[in-house]
BATI-165654 format. One record per residue: x, y, z of N, C-alpha, C, CB in turn. Coordinates in steps of 0.1 Angstrom, whole numbers, plus 5000, padded with zeros to 4 digits. Each point is the difference from the previous one (the first is absolute). Last residue first. Glycine has a CB too. Layout:
XYZXYZXYZXYZ...
//
This chain:
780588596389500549955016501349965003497949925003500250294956499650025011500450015014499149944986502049834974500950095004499550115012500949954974496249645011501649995012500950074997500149795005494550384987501449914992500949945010500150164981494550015018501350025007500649884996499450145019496350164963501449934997501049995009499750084981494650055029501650004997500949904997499650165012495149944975501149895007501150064998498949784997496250374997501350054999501149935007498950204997496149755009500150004985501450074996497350014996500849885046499050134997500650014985499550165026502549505000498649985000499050124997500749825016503950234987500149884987498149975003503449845003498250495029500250074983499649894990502250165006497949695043498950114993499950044988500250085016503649675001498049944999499950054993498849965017504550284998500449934989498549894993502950015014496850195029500450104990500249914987501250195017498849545020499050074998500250104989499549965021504549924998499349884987498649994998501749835004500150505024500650004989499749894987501550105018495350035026501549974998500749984984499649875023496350445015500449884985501449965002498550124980500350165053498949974999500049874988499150275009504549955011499149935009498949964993500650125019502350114956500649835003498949945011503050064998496050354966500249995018500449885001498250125010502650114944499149975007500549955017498849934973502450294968500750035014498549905011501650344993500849604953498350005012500650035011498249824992502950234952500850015012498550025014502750154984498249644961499250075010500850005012497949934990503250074953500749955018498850085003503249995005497850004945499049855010500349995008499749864990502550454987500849945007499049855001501450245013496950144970500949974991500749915005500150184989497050005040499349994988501149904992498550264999501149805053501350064990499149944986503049975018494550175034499749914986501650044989496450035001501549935056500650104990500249904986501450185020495449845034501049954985500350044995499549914996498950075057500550084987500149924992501150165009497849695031499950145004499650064983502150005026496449514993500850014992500050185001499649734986497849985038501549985003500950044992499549845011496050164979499950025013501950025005497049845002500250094950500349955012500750055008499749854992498250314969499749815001500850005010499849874976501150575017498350014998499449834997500250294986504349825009500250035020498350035000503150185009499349704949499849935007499449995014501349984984499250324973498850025007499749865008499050194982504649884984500250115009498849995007501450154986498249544984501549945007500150155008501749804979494450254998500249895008501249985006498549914987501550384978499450065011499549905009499350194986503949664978500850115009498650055009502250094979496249674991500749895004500850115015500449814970496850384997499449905005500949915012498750024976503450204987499650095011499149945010500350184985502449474987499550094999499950145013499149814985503549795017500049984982498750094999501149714992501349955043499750165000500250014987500850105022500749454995498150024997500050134994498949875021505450024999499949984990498449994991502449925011500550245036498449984994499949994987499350125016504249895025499950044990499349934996501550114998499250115050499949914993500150044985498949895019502550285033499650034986500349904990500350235004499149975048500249894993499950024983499049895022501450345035499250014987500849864993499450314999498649765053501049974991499650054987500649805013498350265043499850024984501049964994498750185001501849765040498450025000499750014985499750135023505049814989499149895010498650015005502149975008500750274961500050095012499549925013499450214984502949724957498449955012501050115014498849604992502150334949499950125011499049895010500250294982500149504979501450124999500550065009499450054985499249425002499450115009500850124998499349835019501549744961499250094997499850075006499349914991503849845027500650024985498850054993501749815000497850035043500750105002500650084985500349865024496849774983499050114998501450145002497049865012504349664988499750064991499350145000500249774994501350035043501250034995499650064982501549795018495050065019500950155002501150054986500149935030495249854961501349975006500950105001499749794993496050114990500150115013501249965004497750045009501449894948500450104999500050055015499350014975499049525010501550035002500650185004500049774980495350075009500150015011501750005005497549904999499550154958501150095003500849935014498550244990497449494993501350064987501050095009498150034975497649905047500949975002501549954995498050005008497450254981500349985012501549945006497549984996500349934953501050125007500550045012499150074987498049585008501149954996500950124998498949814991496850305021500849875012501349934989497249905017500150454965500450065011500649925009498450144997499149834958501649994996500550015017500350144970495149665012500650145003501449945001497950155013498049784946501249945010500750035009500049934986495050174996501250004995500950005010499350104982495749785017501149904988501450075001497949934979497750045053501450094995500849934998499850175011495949644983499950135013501050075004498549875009501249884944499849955010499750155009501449764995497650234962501249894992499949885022502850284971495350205015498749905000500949855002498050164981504050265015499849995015499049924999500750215009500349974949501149935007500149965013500850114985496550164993498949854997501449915003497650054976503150445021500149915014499049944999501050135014500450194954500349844997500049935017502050054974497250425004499149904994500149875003499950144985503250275020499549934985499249895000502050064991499050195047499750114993500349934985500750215019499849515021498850064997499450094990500349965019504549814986498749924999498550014994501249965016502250325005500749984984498749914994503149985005496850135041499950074994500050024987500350025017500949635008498850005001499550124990500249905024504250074983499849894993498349994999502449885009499450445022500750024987499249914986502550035017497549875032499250084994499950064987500150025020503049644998498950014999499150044994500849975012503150245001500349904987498549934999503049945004497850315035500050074988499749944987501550115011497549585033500850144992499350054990502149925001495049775025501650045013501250074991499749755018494450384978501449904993501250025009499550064973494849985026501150055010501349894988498350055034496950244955500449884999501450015007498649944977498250445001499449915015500549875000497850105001504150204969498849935000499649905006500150064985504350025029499550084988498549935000502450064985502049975056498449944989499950104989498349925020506149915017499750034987498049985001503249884988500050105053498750104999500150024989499850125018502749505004500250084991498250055001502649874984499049765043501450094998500350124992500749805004495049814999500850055018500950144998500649715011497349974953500450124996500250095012498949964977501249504999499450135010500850115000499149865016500349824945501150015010499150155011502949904978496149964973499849905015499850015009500849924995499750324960500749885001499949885013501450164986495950274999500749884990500449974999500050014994498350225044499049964991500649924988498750205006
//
C-alpha cells in the first residue's frame, strides 16, 4: 500500500491493506494515527521502496572467502552470524531484532547483545542466504555495520 512494491513475499496487513514490510506499515501507521494520510493524495504510493537496491548491496557477503570471516558456527545447514547494528537504540528495537524467525521463514533464532549493538541470527542456509539476512535487517530498518576489520 505505500510504497508500491508488491507484496508476493510478505503476509504484512493492517487495516485491511497489504504492505511488503514492516517498515511500511509502520510508516502508514505513523501517518494514520495523526491525521496525515492526505499524504497518499501526493500519488498512489508516494513512498520510496528501499527493497531493490537493498536486495543486492550485500551480494558480496555470499562469497565464500568473505562470509567465512562472518559466519561463526555453520553445520552446512545452519549458520549463526552476528552482526552489528548500529540503528538499536531502544526496547522496541531489541523485541523486533529478537522476533526475526516471526518475518521470515529461514531465519531459526535471534539473539539481541543490547550494549554491544550485536544481533546474533542463527538461520537455514537452505532457505536464505547470508546476504539475504543482511537484506533483511537493512530493509526492516537495521543495517548492519560491516567493517574491513570484519573481514
Amino acid at each position: 500500500y505505500h510504497c508500491g512494491d508488491k507484496c508476493s513475499f510478505s503476509n504484512v496487513r493492517f487495516d485491511n491493506k497489504n504492505f511488503c514490510c514492516e517498515g511500511c506499515k509502520l510508516v502508514y501507521e505513523l501517518l494514520q494515527n495523526n491525521n496525515l494520510c492526505t499524504y497518499y493524495n501526493l500519488n498512489n504510493a508516494p513512498g520510496i521502496s528501499q527493497l531493490n537496491t537493498i536486495s543486492s548491496r550485500y551480494n558480496y557477503l555470499d562469497n565464500d572467502i568473505v562470509s567465512s570471516k562472518l559466519i561463526r558456527f555453520t553445520d552446512g545447514n545452519t549458520v549463526h552470524v552476528t552482526f552489528n547494528i548500529p540503528g538499536m537504540h531502544c526496547s522496541s528495537c531489541i523485541w523486533l531484532l529478537e522476533n526475526l524467525h516471526r518475518l521470515d521463514k529461514g531465519i531459526i533464532k535471534s539473539s539481541v547483545n543490547f550494549l554491544k549493538k550485536e544481533v546474533t541470527v542463527v538461520f537455514n542456509c537452505q532457505l536464505i542466504k547470508l546476504s539475504e539476512v543482511a537484506g533483511f535487517l537493512a530493509h526492516i530498518g537495521y543495517e548492519p555495520a560491516i567493517t574491513f576489520n570484519d573481514l
